[in-house]
C-alpha positions in Angstrom: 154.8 -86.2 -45.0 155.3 -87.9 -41.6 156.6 -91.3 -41.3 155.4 -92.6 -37.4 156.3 -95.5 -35.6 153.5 -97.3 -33.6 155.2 -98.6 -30.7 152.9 -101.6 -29.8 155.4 -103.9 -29.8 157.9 -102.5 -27.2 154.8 -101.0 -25.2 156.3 -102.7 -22.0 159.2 -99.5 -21.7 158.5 -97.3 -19.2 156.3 -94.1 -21.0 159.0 -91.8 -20.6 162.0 -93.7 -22.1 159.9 -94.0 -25.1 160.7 -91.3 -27.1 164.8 -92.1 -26.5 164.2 -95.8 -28.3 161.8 -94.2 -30.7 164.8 -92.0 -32.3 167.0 -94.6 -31.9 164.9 -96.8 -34.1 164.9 -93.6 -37.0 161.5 -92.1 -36.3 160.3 -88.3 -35.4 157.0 -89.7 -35.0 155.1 -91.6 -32.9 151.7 -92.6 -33.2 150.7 -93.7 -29.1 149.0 -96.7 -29.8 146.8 -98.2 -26.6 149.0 -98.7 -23.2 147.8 -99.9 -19.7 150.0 -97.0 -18.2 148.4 -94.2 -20.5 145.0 -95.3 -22.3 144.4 -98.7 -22.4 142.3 -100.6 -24.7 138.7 -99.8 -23.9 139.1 -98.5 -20.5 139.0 -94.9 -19.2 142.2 -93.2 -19.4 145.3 -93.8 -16.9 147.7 -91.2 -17.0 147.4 -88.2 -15.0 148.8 -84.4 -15.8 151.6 -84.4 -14.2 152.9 -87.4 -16.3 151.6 -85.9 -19.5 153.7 -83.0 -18.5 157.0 -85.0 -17.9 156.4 -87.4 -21.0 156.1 -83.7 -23.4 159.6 -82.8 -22.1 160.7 -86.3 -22.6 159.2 -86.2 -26.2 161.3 -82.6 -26.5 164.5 -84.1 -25.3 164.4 -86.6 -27.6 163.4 -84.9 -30.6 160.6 -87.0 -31.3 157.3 -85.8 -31.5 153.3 -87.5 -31.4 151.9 -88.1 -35.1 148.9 -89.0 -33.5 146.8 -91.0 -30.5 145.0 -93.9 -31.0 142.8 -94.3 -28.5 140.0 -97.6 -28.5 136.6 -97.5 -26.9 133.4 -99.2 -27.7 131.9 -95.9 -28.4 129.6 -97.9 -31.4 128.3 -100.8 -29.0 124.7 -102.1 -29.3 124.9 -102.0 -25.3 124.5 -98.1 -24.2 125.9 -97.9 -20.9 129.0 -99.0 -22.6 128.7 -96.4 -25.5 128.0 -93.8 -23.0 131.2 -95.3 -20.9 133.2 -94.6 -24.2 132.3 -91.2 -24.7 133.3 -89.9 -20.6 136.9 -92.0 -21.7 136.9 -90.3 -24.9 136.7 -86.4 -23.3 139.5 -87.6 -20.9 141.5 -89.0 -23.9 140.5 -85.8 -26.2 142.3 -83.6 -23.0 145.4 -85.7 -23.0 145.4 -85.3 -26.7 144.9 -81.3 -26.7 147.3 -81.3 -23.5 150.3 -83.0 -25.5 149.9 -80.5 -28.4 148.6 -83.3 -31.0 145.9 -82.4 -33.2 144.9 -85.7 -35.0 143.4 -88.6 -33.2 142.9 -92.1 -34.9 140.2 -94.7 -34.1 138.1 -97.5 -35.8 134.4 -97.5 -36.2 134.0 -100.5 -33.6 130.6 -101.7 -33.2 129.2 -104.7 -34.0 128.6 -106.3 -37.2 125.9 -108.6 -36.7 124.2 -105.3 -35.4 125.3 -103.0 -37.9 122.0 -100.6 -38.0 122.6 -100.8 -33.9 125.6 -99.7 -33.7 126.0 -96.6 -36.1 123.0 -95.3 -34.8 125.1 -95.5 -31.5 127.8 -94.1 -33.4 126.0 -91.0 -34.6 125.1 -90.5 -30.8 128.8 -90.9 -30.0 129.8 -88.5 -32.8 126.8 -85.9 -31.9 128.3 -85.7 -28.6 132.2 -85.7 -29.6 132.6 -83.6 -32.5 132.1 -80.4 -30.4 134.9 -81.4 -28.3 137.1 -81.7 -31.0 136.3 -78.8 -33.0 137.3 -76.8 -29.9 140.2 -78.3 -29.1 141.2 -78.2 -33.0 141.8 -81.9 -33.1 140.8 -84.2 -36.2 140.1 -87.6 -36.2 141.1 -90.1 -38.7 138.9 -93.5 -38.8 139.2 -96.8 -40.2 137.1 -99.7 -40.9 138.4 -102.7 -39.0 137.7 -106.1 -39.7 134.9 -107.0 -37.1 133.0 -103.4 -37.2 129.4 -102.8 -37.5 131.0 -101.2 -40.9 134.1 -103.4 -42.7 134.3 -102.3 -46.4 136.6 -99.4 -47.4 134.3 -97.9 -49.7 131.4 -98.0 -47.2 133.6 -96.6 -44.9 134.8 -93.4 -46.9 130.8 -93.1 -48.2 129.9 -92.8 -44.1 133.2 -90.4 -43.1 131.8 -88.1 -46.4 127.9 -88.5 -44.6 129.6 -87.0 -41.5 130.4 -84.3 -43.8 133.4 -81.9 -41.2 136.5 -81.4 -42.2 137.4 -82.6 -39.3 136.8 -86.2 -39.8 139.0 -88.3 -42.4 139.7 -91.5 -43.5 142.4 -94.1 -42.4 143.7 -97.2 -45.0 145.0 -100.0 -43.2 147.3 -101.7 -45.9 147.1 -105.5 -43.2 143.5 -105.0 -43.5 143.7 -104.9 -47.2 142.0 -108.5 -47.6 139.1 -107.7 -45.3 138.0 -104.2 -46.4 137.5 -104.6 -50.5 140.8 -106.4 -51.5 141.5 -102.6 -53.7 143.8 -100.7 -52.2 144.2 -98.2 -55.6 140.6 -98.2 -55.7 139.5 -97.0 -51.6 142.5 -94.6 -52.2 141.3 -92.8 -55.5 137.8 -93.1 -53.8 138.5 -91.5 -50.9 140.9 -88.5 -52.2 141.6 -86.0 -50.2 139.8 -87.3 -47.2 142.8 -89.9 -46.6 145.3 -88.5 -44.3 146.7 -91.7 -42.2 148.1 -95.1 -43.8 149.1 -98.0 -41.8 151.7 -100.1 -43.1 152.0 -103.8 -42.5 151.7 -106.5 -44.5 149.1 -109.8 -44.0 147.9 -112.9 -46.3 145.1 -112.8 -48.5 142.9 -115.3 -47.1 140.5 -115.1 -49.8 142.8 -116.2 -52.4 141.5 -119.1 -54.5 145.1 -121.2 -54.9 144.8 -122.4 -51.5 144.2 -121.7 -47.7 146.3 -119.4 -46.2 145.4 -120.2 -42.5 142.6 -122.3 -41.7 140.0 -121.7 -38.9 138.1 -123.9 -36.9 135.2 -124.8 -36.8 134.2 -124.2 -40.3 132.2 -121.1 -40.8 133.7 -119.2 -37.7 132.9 -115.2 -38.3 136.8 -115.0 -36.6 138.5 -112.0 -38.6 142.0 -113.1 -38.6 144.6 -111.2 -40.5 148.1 -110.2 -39.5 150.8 -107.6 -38.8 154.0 -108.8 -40.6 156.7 -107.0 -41.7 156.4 -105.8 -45.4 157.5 -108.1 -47.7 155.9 -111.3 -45.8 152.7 -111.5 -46.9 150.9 -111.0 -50.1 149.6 -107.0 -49.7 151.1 -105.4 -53.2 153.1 -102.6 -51.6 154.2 -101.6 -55.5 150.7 -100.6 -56.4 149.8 -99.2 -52.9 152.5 -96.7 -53.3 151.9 -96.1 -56.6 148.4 -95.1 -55.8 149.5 -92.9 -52.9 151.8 -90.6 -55.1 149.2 -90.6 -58.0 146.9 -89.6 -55.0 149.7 -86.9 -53.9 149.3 -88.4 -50.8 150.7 -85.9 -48.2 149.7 -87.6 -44.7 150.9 -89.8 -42.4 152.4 -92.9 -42.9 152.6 -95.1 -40.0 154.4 -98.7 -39.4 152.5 -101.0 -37.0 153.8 -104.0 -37.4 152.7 -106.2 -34.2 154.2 -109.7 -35.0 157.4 -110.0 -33.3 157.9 -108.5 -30.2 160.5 -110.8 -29.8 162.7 -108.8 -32.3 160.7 -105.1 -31.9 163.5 -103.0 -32.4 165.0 -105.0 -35.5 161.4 -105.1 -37.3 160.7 -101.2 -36.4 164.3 -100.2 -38.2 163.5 -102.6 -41.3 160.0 -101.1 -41.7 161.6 -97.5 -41.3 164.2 -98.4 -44.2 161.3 -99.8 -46.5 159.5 -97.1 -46.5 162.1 -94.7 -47.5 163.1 -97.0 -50.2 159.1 -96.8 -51.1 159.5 -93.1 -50.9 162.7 -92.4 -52.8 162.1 -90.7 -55.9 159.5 -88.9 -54.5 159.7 -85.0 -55.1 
């Protein structure tokens, strides 16, 4: 099992004195979340090879090595000059991928929900064109339904990832999007079985909870997804049963803290969510 830190939260380091804080923090892993000086959010690719070069030996020196990229692109969009934008930035991102020696990938379906038929039929297009590319380079992608996808539910999600039907395509639970995708965690994990290889820890209120409000959005009716990143043991996600599923599951992946809350204390929430997971995983044979 690998146990990965996204480093969102202390993004603003310099690339190659990343992998130095990373160990420092207790991690071997690192799953390379978006970054304007490598791939930003929904933009093509920034890095070039020389500094993919010099950040591998950086990742050697420090012992620390990439769980995974997780690049973001509106390769699901209604609009198709955008989805047609997203696939050139996902070849480039693929390269950096293959050219780091990683061989998983991570994404979300992205699209748009209001135009859910849309945009997986643009998604199909996307994958039609993709999946070539990443059986050749030997990379797998995991995916996960995000709150504010053209598909949000964890069960629909795992249904579509078995439609795709390659072994090179998996299935991603994000335990701070527990409220928005089906409010089961044991359930999307027994459903998906083998096909879940990534987990995102964080924790996040259950806004759908019938003892009260736990944030309030205005104006009333707003389609606005919000959720959060806390550190576990904040919100209300039931970590006990989460983890209970994922040994029943003999879950064997990747387990990933991406917390995003409080950059103002990154370093102290990335060694706390490093020494709960151990104490999650303790016991474990």
């Amino acid at each position: 099992m690998k146990i990965a830190l996204d480093p969102y939260m202390i993004r603003h380091l310099p690339l190659l004195e990343l992998p130095t804080v990373v160990a420092e923090l207790g991690y071997e892993w690192i799953e390379l979340s978006p970054r304007e000086d490598f791939i930003p959010f929904f933009r093509h690719p920034r890095v070039d090879d020389g500094t993919v070069r010099r950040f591998r030996k950086a990742l050697d020196a420090a012992g620390v090595r990439i769980s995974s990229m997780l690049p973001l692109f509106h390769w699901s969009g209604p609009d198709e000059d955008d989805r047609q934008a997203a696939v050139r930035y996902w070849k480039r991102a693929v390269q950096i991928c293959s050219d780091l020696g990683v061989d998983s990938m991570i994404s979300e379906f992205n699209g748009r929900p209001e135009a859910a038929e849309r945009s997986e039929a643009q998604f199909w297009r996307s994958m039609e064109e993709l999946l070539p590319l990443f059986e050749r380079e030997g990379i797998k992608l995991a995916l996960e339904p995000h709150p504010d996808d053209f598909i949000e539910n964890g069960y629909d999600a795992v249904n579509l990832i078995r439609g795709i039907n390659h072994p090179h395509v998996t299935f991603l639970y994000c335990a701070p999007h527990t409220f928005h995708i089906g409010n089961d965690a044991p359930g999307i994990i027994r459903y998906a079985g083998d096909l879940l290889t990534h987990v995102h820890l964080a924790d996040a209120f259950d806004h759908t909870a019938s003892s009260g409000n736990r944030y309030i959005l205005n104006p009333p009716g707003t389609p606005a997804r919000i959720h959060q990143h806390l550190d576990m043991g904040e919100g209300e996600v039931d970590f006990d049963e989460l983890f209970r599923e994922l040994r029943a599951n003999d879950f064997d992946g990747t387990l990933t803290a991406c917390v995003f809350a409080w950059e103002e204390r990154a370093k102290e929430s990335s060694a706390f969510m490093r020494k709960k997971i151990d104490e999650y995983l303790a016991g474990w044979s």
